[in-house]
N, C-alpha and C positions, 0 to 999 in steps of 0.2 A: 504494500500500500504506500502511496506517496506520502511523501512526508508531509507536505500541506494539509494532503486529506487527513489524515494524523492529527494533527494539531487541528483543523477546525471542527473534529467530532468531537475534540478534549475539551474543547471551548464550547461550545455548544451542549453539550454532557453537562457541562461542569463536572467534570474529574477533577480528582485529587487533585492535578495540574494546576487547577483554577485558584486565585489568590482571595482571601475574605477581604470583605471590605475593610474593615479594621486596619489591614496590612497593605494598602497600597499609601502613595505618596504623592501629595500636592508639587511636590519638589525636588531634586536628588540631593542625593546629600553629598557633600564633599572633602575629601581626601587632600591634604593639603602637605605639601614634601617641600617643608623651609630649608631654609639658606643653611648649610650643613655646621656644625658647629665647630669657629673656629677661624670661619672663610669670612673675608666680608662680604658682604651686599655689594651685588654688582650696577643697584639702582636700576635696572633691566625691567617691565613690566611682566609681571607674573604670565606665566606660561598656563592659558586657561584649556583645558580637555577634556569633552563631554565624550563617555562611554556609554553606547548601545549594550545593555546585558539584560541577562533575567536569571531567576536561582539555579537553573540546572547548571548554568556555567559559573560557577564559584571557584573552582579552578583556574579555569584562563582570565577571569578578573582579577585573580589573586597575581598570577604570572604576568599581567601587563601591564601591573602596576610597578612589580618588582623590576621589571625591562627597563621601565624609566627611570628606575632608582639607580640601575646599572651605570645609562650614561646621560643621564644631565648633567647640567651645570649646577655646579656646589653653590655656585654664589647668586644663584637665582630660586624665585618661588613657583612651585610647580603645583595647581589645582586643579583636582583630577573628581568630574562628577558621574559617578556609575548613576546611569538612568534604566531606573526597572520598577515596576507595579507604578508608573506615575497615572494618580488616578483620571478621569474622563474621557481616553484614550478607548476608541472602537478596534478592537485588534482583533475582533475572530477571524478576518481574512487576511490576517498577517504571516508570514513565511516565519517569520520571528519572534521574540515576545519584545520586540523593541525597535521595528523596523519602523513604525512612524516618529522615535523619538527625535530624532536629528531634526527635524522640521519646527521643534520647539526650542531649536535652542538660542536661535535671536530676542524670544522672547525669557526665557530663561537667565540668557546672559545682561538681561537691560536693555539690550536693543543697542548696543556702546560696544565700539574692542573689537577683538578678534577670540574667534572660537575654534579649537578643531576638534573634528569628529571624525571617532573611531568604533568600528565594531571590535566586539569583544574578542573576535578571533584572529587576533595580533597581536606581532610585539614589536619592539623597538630595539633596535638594532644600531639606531642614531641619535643623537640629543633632538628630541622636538622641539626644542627652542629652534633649530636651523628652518622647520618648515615652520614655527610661528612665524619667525622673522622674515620671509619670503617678501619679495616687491610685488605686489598684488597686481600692479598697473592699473586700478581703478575699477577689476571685477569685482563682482559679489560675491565669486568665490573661486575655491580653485579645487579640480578635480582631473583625473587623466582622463573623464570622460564627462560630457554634459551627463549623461545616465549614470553615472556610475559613482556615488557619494558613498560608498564604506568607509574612506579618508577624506576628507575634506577640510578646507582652510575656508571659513566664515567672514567675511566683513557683517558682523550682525546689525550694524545701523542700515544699511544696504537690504540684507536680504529679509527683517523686517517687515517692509514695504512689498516684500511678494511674499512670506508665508507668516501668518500668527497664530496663534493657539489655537484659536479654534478651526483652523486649515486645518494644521498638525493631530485633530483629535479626531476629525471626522471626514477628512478627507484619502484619496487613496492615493500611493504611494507615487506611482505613473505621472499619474496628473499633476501631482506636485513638483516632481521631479522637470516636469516639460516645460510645466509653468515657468520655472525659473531658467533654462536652457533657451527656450523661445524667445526670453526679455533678452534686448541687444546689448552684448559687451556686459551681461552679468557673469559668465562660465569664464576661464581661464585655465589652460593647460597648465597643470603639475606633472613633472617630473615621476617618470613611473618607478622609480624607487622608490617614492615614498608609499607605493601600493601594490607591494613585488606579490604576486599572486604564489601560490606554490611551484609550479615550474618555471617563473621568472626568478626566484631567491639568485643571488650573485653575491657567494659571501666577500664583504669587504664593501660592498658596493649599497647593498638594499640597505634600505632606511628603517621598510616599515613590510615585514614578515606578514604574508597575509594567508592564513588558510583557509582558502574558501570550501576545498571538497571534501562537505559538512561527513559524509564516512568515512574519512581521513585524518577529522581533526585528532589531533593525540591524545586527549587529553578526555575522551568518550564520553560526553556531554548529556546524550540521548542512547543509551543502551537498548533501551526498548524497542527506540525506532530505525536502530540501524545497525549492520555486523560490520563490525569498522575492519578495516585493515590499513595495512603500514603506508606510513608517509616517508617519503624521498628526505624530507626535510625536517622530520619529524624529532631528529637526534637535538636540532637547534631550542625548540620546545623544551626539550627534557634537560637539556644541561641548564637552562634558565631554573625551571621548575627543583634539580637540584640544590641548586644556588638558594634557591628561597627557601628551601626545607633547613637546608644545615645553617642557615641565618637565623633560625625561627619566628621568618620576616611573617607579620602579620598587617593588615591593610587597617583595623581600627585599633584602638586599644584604651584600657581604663582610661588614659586621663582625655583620650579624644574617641570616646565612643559615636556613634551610630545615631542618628536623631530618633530614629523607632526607639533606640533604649533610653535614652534621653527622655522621652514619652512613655515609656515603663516605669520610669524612676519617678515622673511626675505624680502616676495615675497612682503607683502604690506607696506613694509616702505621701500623701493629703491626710494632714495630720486630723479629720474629721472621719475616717472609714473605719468602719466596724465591719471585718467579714464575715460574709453568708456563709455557714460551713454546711458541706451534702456528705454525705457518704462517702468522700475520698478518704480518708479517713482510715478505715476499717480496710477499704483497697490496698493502700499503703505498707497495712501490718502485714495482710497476707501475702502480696510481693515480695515484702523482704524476708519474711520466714523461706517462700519456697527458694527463693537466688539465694539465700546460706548466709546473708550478712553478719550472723553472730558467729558462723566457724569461721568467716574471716575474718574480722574485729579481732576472735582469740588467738588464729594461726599469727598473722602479725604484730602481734604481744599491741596489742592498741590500747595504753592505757588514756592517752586526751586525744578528743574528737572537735573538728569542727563542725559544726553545725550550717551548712549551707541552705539558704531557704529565704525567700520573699516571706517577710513577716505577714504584711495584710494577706496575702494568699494563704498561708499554713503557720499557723498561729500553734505557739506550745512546741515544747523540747523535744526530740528525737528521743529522750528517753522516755517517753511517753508510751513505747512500740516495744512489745516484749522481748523483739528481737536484737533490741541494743540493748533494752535495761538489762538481760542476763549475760550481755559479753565482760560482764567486770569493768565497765567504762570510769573512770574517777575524776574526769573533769571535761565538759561540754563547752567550747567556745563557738560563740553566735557569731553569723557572719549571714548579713545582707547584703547581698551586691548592690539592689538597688537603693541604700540608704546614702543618703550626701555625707553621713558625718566621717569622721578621720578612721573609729573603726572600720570600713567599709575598705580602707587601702590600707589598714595593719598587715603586716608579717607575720606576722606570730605564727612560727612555725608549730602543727604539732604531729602525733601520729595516723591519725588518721583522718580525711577529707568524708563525711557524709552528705551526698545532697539528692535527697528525694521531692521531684514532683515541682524545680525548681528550672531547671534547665527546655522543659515545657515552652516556658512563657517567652523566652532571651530572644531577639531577631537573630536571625544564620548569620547576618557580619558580625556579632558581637560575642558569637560560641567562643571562637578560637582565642579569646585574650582570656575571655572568661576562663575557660579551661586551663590554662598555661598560670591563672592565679592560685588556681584548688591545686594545680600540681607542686607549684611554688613553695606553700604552704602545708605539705604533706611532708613526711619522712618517710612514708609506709606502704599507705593502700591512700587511694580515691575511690568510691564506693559513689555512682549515681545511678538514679531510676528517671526513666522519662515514660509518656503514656504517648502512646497515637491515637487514641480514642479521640473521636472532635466530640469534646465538651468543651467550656469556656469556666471561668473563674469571673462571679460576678462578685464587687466591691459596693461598699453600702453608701460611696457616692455616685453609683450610679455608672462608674466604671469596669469595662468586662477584660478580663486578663484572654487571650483567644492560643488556645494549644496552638501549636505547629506539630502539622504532622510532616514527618522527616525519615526517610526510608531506613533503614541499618545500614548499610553501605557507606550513606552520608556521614552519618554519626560515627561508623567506625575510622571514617578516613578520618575527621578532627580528630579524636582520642590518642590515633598514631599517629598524628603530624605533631601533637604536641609530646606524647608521651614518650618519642624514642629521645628528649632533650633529658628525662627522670628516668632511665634504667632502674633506679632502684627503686621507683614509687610502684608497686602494683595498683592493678585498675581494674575495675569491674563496671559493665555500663550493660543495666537492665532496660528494654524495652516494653511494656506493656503494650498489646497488639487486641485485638480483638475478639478473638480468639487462642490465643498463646501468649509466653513470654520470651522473646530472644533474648539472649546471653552473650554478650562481648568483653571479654576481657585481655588482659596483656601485661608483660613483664613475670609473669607470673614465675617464669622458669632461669629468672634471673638471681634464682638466690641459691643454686646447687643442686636442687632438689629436682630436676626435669625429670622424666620418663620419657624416651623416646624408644620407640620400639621400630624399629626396620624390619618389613615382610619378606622373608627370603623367595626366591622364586627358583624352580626347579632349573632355569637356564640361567648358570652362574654371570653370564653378560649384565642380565638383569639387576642377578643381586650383589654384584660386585656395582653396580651405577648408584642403587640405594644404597649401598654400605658407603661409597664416596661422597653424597649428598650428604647422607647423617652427619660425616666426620669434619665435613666443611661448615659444620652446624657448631662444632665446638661442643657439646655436649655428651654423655655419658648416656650410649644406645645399647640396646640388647636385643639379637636376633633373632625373629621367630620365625619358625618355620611351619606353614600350614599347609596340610597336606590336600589335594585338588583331588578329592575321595566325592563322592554322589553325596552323604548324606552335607557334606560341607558346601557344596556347591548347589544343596539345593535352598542350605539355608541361607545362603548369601544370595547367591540371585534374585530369591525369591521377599527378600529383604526383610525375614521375619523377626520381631522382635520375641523369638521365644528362642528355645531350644542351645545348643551347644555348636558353638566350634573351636575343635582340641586345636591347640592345646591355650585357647586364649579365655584368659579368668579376667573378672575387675581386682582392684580399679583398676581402672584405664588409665593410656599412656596421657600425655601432654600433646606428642607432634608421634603422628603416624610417618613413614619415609617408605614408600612401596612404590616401585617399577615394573612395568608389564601387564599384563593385562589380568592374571588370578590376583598378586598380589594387590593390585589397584583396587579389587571389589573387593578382596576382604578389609582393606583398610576405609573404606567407605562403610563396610556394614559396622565396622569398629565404631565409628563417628556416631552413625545411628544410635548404638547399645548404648553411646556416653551420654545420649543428649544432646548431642549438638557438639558437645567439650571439647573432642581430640579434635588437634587442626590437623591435616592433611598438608604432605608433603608428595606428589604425584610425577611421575617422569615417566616419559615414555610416549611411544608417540597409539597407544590403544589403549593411556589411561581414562579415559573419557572428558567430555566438557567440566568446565568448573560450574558447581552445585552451591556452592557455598561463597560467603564471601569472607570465609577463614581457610578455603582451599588456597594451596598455592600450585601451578601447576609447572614443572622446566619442559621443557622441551626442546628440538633441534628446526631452526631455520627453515633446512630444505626440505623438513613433514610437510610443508604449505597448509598448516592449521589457522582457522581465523585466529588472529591476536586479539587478545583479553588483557584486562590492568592486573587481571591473577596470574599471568602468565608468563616466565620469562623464558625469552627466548636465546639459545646457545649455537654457537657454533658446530661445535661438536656435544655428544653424550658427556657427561662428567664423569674424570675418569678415576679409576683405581688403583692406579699405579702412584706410586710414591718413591721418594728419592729412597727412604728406606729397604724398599722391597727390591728396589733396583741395585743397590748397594750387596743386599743378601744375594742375589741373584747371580751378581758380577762374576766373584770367582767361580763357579762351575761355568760360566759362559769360555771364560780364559780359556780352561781346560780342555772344554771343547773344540776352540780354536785355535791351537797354541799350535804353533809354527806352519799357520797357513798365509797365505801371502797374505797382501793386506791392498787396498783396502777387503776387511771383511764385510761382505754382502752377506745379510739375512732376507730372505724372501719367505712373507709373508699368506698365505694361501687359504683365502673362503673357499666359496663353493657357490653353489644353484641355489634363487632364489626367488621370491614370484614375478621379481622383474630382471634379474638375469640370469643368464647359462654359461656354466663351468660343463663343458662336453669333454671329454676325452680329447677331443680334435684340440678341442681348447686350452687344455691343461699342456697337451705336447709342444703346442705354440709355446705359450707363456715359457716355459724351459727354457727352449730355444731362443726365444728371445734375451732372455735374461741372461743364459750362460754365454751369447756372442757379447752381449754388453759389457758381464765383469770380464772376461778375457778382454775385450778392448783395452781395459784401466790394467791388466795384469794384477784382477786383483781372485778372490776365493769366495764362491758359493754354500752358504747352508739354507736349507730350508726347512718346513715346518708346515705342515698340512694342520685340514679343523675338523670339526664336525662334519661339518657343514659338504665339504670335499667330494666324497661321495668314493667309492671302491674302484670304479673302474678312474675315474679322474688321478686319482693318488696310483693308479698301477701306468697310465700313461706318462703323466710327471717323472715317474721314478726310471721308466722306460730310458726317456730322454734325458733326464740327467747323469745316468747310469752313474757311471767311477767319477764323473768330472765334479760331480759337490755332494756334501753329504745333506740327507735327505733325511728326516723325521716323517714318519707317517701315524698321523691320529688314530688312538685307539681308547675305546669305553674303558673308563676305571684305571688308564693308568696313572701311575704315580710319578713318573722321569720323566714327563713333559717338558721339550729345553726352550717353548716359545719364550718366557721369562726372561731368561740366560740370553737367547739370542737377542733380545731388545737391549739390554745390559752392556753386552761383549761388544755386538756390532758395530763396525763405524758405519754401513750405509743399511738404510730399513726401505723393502722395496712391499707395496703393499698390494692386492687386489682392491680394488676400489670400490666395490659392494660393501663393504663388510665394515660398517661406521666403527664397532669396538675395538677392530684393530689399528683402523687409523689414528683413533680415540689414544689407545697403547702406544703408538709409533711415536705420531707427535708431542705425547707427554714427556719422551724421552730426552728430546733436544735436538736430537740427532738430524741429518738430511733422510728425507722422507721424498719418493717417489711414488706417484699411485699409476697402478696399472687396469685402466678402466677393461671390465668384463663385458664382452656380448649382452645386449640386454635382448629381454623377450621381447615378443608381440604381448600389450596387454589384454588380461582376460576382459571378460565383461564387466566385472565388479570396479577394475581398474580403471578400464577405461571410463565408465560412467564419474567415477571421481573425478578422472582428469577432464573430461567435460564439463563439471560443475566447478569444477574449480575454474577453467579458463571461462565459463558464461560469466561467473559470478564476480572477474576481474574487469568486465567490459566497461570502456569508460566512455558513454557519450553525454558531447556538449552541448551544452544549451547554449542560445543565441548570442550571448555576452564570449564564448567561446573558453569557459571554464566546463570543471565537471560539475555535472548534474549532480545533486545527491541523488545518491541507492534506491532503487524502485522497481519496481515490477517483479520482471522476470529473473532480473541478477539479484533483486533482494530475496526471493525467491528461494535461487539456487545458494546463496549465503548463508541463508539459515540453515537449511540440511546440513550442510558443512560445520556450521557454529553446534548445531547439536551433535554431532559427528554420526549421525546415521549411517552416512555415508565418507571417506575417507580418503581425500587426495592420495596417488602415488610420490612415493618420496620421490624429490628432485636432486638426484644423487649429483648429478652433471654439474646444478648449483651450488651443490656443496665441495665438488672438485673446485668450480673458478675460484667459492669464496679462499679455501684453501690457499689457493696458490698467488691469488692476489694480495693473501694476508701474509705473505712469505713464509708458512709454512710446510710447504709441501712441492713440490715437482711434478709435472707429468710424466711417464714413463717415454725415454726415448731421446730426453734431451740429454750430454753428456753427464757421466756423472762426477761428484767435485766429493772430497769427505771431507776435506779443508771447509767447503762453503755451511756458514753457521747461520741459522734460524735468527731474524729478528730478538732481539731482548725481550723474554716475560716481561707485561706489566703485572702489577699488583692484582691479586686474585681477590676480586671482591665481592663474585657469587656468593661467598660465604654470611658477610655483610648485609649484603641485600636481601638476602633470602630470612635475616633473625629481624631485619623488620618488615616484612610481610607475614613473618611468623607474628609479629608484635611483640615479639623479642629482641628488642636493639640493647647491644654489651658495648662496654664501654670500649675503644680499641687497644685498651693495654691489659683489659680484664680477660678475656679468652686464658684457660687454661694452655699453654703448650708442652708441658712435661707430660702429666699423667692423663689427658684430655681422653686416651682409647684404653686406661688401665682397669677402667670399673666395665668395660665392656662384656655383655654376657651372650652366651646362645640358649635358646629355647627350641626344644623340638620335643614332638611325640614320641 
């Protein structure tokens, strides 16, 4: 369905979508970025910038504010107004929730000065002072196109006299836009850098980053109404978005909050209100009984609590609820956000943060400072509940406090943007839902005591990827092995919350870590048995879509899986090999190789597999090949067959390599396997190109890596129809302005089967040869070979990092155990 049509049944509905009256705005409110301290005043007039947004994009408002903080000017004033829910405005046939704001902002700005306007889906890349200060030559404005105002430079006393309020409220988009295009010598050409669209970005050059193709933007705005995939440009996005996380840059804060909160603080501190109390009340007590607030309060030794809560709203002490009074609490500190007096900005550090049924009322600009005070003020735990039930809070002057309903997603992204700056503070953030209660918390396994369990899987590939993910976790894992027996498989598929599967008992872990496809579903039915609790740690490219918004899911590039904000995407599978294992490994590899010329060649050997063939014919090549090559260099042949290989392939191999290298042939159950040894020993590692584990092994090595791409099949029918939906579902056509259209029809269609993984791209192994060798490490088979020539320099491995906060376990960087980090490691099996 089009996204329009989308949006104007939501509007029309009135869906959740839709904003209460209570919550819209005569006005925007504004963001003001002074003269930095320390600089002086460069006497310059302030730098005025109206922003098109609406709440789904809290993100990229957040990101382009931070862009300009990047590179302005110190010595000058930057005013920056996010325009969203501004009330009287006809928007059900709007593309946007903000596309007729621009037309209001001569009257907005006074009607005096200059204005520019920007949609939300950009950054800055340049000081916007240089297109304030622009020589207008006497336009009314300036844009790279008469139609085309995403960017624009305002003379508002000019444009005024063709658009005013109520144009901008009830007029349509078109006709405004002509109106002022039509009047002679109002339009003026700007410079298209200041409106670099996605395939125009020219780094060094573009001004102003514009992402227009709305299932592209990075930052996934509209989940609902669209299966995003990756942006060309999209890394420029995320290293900003970076930047603002580890700043714990925030757009309002206590001492310059939000006008909606400003109007919070009004309506609940009139020192005449007496509140209506209903039933909340008794809600309250039983919320916090079932979420365990008293076994946290005791786990965290929480002897002083603050007391977070709007007075006029929820009158009386938190020890009022038998679920604090019996945690041993010994002293209660009261904390009003919205009260004016000095209390309200105290420090007073203590152990524990409570705020039930508070966080409700707060406008979304004003969570994240809010949140960053309660952590501030904790040693321990922060402990909140919020409701999505639409009821309101009415006040005895007449004043109604109005819930915000706010998905878990939302709420869990603030809790983690602020909470990986407290490592040590644990958190727990209860939603009350309409029917259930969700459960978000975090830090929790930052204090030693984790459980992580890794699902071993019958194809050690698999569980040697999971046993590498756990260990890049820094935490103390233990191996379980469950066996893929009927009565287990049918309790797991069949997703029953009763019965047994051996050898897994409660309590449950913390973080699940399972690869492949059994071990994926029984770590999913684990999460079920917990409640929601265990977060999932999933790899593989048949672990299924993400369920959860405490799944985390890795995966490899060339699967061509829809990308998700759960999802990280890897070059390679995460490997298992370690300097240690290689170091054990070294001397037998010597031994084996000792007095064979040099350099010493290890070749590498998969097999058949749904998308290519290892024939007999083909294995004799491959020989042949390889043994002309190391004679060219005058160097020595070992190799090493797999599973995978197959009988007659490993008797053809061996054929042709006869006397001239020595040859390992795979077999079930043995124990003297020298693949190990030879990644160790070898100076050149030559690879089958099918076979991602072992390039996974090669490249961990250091070593020069060549891949020897394999015959591929013709695909089957399952195949093929993948790779069908995957090339419909990439199709990109343009709409009339000669951008992409957003996603619709038939390609949104084919996106979603894919996003649910019904159906399942073929790996693009070819792509993951070019990324290989474009990233310097790897070689094609064929070009000379060098064992002097050295791999690029590792950078800093930060999967590990990235992944404990998506877990919502961020450690501090010097806290990772590195001695005994794998010594409490255990196995589990039947």
């Amino acid at each position: 369905m089009a996204f329009l049509t989308q949006r104007i049944i939501q509007s029309v509905l009135k869906l959740p979508a839709t904003i209460k009256a209570t919550q819209v705005r005569a006005e925007p409110d504004v963001v003001v970025l002074p003269v930095r301290a320390g600089v002086s005043p460069g006497g310059k007039p302030p730098v005025r910038i109206y922003l098109g947004t609406e709440n789904a994009q809290y993100k990229a408002e957040r990101v382009f504010i931070w862009s300009i903080e990047q590179v302005r000017d110190p010595a000058r004033v930057y005013e920056i107004y996010p325009m969203k829910h501004l009330c009287g405005f006809r928007s059900r046939f709007w593309l946007t929730g903000f596309t007729n704001y621009r037309f209001a902002i001569p009257h907005f700005a006074g009607k005096a000065g200059r204005a520019i306007y920007n949609d939300v889906d950009q950054i800055y890349l340049k000081d916007p002072a240089e297109l304030f200060d622009l020589d207008m030559n006497g336009h009314g404005y300036l844009a790279i196109d008469p139609g085309d105002t995403s960017v624009a430079l305002f003379d508002c006393e000019k444009m005024a006299q063709i658009w005013t309020l109520d144009d901008a409220k009830k007029g349509r988009k078109n006709s405004l836009q002509a109106r002022a295009s039509s009047t002679r010598g109002m339009w003026g050409k700007m410079a298209g850098s200041w409106n670099a669209r996605d395939r125009e970005y020219v780094p060094g050059q573009s001004g102003v980053l514009h992402y227009t193709a709305m299932h592209k933007q990075p930052w996934h705005p509209f989940p609902n109404l669209f299966v995003y995939q990756a942006n060309k440009v999209g890394d420029v996005w995320f290293g900003l978005e970076r930047g603002a996380n580890d700043a714990g840059f925030q757009v309002f804060s206590r001492e310059n909050p939000s006008q909606a909160f400003k109007d919070l603080c009004n309506a609940a501190q009139d020192p005449q209100i007496i509140s209506r109390r209903n039933d909340s009340e008794t809600t309250k007590t039983v919320l916090s009984n079932q979420t365990g607030l008293a076994q946290l309060l005791e786990a965290c030794s929480a002897r002083t609590v603050l007391d977070c809560r709007i007075s006029a709203a929820t009158p009386g002490s938190i020890l009022r609820f038998p679920a604090v009074a019996k945690a041993g609490i010994e002293q209660v500190v009261e904390f009003d956000p919205t009260a004016h007096s000095e209390q309200a900005a105290s420090s007073e550090c203590v152990d524990a943060v409570v705020c039930l049924e508070t966080l409700d009322f707060v406008p979304d600009d004003d969570i994240p400072w809010l949140l960053r005070q309660l952590f501030e003020r904790s040693k321990r735990l922060v402990y909140c509940e919020v409701s999505n039930k639409p009821a309101s809070q009415y006040l005895a002057n007449g004043a109604r406090l109005d819930r915000r309903n706010r998905p878990v997603e939302w709420w869990q992204y603030q809790f983690e943007l602020v909470a990986r700056h407290f490592p040590a503070v644990r958190w727990r953030l209860c939603i009350q839902n309409r029917q259930r209660v969700s459960i978000v918390e975090g830090n929790e396994c930052n204090n030693g005591d984790a459980v992580v369990w890794v699902i071993a899987n019958q194809k050690p590939g698999h569980t040697g990827q999971a046993t590498a993910l756990a260990e890049k976790l820094g935490w103390p894992y233990q191996v379980v092995r469950v066996p893929q027996i009927l009565k287990s498989l049918l309790l797991v598929m069949l997703r029953n919350n009763f019965g047994q599967v051996e050898p897994l008992r409660p309590p449950w872990p913390n973080v699940v870590v399972a690869c492949g496809w059994w071990p994926t579903r029984v770590a999913r039915w684990i999460k079920m048995r917990s409640g929601g609790h265990a977060r999932l740690l999933l790899a593989g490219r048949k672990c299924g879509p993400v369920k959860s918004p405490t799944d985390t899911l890795v995966s490899c590039k060339h699967f061509q899986l829809p990308i998700h904000e759960r999802r990280v995407e890897t070059l390679l599978p995460v490997h298992p090999i370690t300097e240690s294992r290689l170091d054990a490994a070294r001397q037998r590899g010597q031994q084996i190789m000792d007095g064979a010329n040099q350099p010493r060649v290890a070749l590498l050997v998969g097999g058949s597999s749904k998308q290519h063939a290892l024939t007999a014919a083909d294995a004799a090549a491959l020989g042949r090949r390889t043994l002309e090559q190391v004679r060219a260099v005058g160097g020595s042949l070992f190799a090493v067959t797999s599973r995978r290989t197959g009988n007659k392939a490993a008797a053809a191999l061996a054929e042709t390599l006869h006397e001239s290298a020595q040859l390992h042939v795979w077999s079930h159950g043995e124990a003297n396997n020298p693949y190990l040894s030879y990644l160790a020993a070898a100076d050149i590692l030559i690879v089958t190109g099918e076979s991602e584990s072992m390039l996974m092994d090669a490249i961990a090595t250091g070593k020069p890596v060549y891949i020897y791409p394999l015959r591929q099949r013709r695909y089957g029918p399952w195949l093929s129809l993948g790779a069908k939906l995957s090339e419909w579902s990439r199709r990109q056509p343009k709409n009339r302005r000669g951008t992409e259209r957003p996603q619709q029809g038939f390609e949104y269609l084919c996106s979603r089967i894919l996003k649910r993984e019904w159906i399942l791209p073929p790996r693009d192994l070819d792509g993951l040869h070019r990324g290989l060798v474009e990233s310097g490490l790897a070689r094609m088979f064929g070009q000379p070979f060098s064992s002097t020539e050295t791999p690029p320099p590792r950078t800093a491995d930060d999967l590990g990092r990235r992944l404990r906060v998506m877990l919502a376990q961020p450690q501090e960087e010097n806290g990772a155990r590195k001695d005994d980090r794998f010594s409490r490691n255990l196995s589990i099996e039947t």
